[in-house]
C-alpha angles and dihedrals in degrees: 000000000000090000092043087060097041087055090057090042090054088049102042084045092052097053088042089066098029096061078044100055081044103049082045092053093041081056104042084049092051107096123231116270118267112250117202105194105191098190131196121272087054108273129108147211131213120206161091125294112219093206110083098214135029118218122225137170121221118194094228089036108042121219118350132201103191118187108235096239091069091049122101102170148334118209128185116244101170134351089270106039143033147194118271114207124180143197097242087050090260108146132190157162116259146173119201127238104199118075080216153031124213125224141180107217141148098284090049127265122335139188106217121198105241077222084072105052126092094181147343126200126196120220105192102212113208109215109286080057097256119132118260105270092245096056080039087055093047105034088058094052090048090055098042087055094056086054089056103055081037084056099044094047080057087060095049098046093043080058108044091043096049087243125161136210109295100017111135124261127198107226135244090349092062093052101036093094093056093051144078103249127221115245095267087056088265138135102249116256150226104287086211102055102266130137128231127229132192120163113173138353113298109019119113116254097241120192112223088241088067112146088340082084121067117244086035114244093230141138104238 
């Protein structure tokens, strides 16, 4: 009897540590997720960040330590406060704690002044390093609507200007008076990092992204 039990000890004991050696390894394989900083004065920075949660304080919640996987995006409303998104559609009004935030990017790690940031979006990566279908989804309408409203400013201003199919168009100075502009005075851009392009009347504003991303970030 004793060595019967002791036998289902040892076995209950060995798939205990083994889900957890499993679960441990799945984790340490999952890439960090991709952070898109969109500062200020208009430019922006693509990376990791090496840190796994944020803090932020909320007036109603107290201090907050969120993990960066249930962030969507934080966005600057006033020099004191921002606006919280998460993934779970949870929004709120925050304040950070931290004077920086620190990124991995191509020109090696920065600490960047939370003065500094417009906005920062999250892109949670599975782990073959593809966004979760749900941010993909969204990220590529997203960008489709901006080449819309990218698509339809190159109407206006063909028309206003007396232009005809295949005449040049600087872009995005040439558009940026038929658009809604982003906070820093610029034509939104692609959520996901890729550049637009538009080059004469008619053609269609295309993002570099274009069917490389899933879903394509593509006009229909």
């Amino acid at each position: 009897m004793n060595t019967f039990l002791t036998r289902i000890i040892s076995f209950f004991t060995f798939i205990f540590i083994a889900t957890a050696f499993l679960t441990a390894r799945a984790d340490s394989t999952n890439p960090p997720p991709r952070l898109t900083v969109e500062l200020r004065d208009g430019s922006r920075l693509v990376g990791t960040c090496p840190e796994s949660s944020f803090r932020f304080h909320s007036i109603p919640l107290g201090d907050l330590k969120v993990n960066l996987k249930d962030i969507r995006a934080v966005e600057r409303i006033s020099n004191t406060s921002a606006k919280l998104m998460l993934a779970g559609d949870d929004t709120l009004t925050v304040s950070f704690v931290d004077a920086t935030i620190t990124m991995e990017t191509k020109f090696g790690r920065q600490s960047l002044p939370v003065d500094s940031i417009g906005k920062f979006t999250m892109q949670g990566l599975n782990r073959v390093g593809e966004l979760n279908p749900e941010q993909a989804t969204a990220y590529a309408n997203q960008c489709i609507n901006n080449l819309r409203q990218i698509d339809a400013a190159a109407n206006q201003f063909a028309l206003e200007r007396g232009k005809r199919t295949g005449d040049p168009i600087n872009f995005p100075n040439d558009l940026t008076p038929y658009i809604r502009l982003d906070r820093n005075g610029k034509i939104p851009g692609c959520p996901q990092g890729g550049d637009y392009t538009l080059k004469s009347v008619g053609e269609m504003p295309t993002c570099s992204l274009g069917s490389m991303a899933k879903p394509a970030h593509v006009l229909p």
